[in-house]
N, C-alpha and C positions, 0 to 999 in steps of 0.2 A: 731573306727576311725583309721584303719592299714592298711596299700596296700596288707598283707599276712595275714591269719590265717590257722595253725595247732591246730585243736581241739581233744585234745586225751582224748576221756570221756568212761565210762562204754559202754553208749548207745548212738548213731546215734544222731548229731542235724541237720542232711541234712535237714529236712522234719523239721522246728521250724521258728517261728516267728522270733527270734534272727537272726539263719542264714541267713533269707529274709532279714531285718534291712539291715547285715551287708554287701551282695552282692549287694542291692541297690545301698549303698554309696561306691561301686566298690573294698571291699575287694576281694580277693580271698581266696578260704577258700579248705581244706582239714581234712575231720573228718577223724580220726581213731579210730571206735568205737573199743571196747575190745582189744586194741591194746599191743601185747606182745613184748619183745624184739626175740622172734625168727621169728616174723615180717623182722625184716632188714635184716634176711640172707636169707629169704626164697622168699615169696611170693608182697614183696617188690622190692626186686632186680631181674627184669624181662626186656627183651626188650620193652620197652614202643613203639617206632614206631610199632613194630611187633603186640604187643597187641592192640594197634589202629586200623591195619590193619584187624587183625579177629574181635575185636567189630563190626567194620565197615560192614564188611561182613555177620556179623549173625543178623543186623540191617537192611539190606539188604532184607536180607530173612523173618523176619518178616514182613516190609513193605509191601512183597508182598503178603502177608494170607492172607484169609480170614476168617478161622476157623485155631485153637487150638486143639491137641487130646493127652494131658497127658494119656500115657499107661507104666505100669509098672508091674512086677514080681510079686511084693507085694502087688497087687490091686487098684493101683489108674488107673480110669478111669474115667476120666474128656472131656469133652467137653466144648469148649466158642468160642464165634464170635467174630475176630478182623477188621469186617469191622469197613472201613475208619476211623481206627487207625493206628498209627505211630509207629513204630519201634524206639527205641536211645540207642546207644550206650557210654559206658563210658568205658573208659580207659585211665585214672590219670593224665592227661594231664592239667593241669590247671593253663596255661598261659596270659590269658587273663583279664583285670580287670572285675572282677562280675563272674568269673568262679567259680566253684564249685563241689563236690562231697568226695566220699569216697574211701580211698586207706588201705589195696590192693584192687585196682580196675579190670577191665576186664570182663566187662557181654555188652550184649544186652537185653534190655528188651522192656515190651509193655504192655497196660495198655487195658484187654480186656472187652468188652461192659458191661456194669454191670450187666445187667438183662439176662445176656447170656451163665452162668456158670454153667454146669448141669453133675450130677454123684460123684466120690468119692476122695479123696485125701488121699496116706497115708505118712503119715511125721514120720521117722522113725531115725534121726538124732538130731537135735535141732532146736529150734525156738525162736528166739528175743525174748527178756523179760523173756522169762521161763526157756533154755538154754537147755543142754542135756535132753534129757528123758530117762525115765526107761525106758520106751516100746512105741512099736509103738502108733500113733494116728492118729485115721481115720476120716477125714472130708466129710463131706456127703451136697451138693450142690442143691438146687432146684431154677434155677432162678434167679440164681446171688446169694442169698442168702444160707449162713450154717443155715441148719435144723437141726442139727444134728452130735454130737462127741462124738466120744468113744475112750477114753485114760488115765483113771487111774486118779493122782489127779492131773497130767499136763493137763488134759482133764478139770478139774474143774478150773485152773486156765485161759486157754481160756474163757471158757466161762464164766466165771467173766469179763472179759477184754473187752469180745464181748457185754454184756449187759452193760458195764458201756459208751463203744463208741457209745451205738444206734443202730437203725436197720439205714441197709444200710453199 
């Protein structure tokens, strides 16, 4: 019951029942998951109109897709259909009552057809919940659905994660 929320937690509550509750009743809310203090001098302190202005643009260019082709060095070769899917943009703006999201902010993104996801992913950086990895991890796609990962015991911890959420 706040007109403001900064939520500074380990992990993300954008995507939580709570955070719905509380933009319903017209909070505005900003998570800062994993949030460090060389946050404020870095990736924090950015031209937000200017960042608006590229989300804006690269939301843009999405809208306009109709397929996705993840291609990379390291072998990910992914295909998926973004038909009559939407492009949105975020960039930390979050002036409005009921507004919401995650800062540092600045991406575009876009939610592609489920059953449309076909080929390999290598994730070779870190990933939510798990965090850095030893070594790369290859995601392998049939369908929308992961058939298939190979990545050490960060590789066994997806797919823990992946059988405890269900298929789909």
């Amino acid at each position: 019951h706040v007109d403001v929320a900064l939520i500074i937690t380990r992990y993300s509550m954008t995507h939580t029942r709570a955070r719905e509750k509380a933009t319903h009743r017209g909070t505005r809310i900003a998570c800062l998951p994993g949030f460090t203090r060389q946050m404020l001098a870095g990736p924090l302190m950015v031209d937000y109109e200017e960042l608006k202005r590229l989300s804006v643009k690269m939301s843009r260019y999405l809208d306009s897709a109709n397929t996705a082709h993840l291609l990379s060095n390291d072998g990910s070769c992914l295909t998926m259909s973004l038909e009559e899917r939407a492009g949105f943009a975020d960039f930390g703006i979050y002036t409005a009552a009921k507004d919401f999201g995650n800062l540092p902010a600045g991406e575009a993104f876009i939610a592609p057809v489920e059953s449309s996801a076909n080929g390999k992913v290598v994730i070779d950086g870190s990933m939510t919940r798990i965090g850095l990895l030893k070594s790369p991890m290859t995601l392998t796609f049939e369908r929308g659905l992961v058939t298939k990962i190979e990545g050490g015991e960060e590789g066994l911890l997806l797919e823990a994660m992946l059988r405890e959420a269900g298929r789909g």
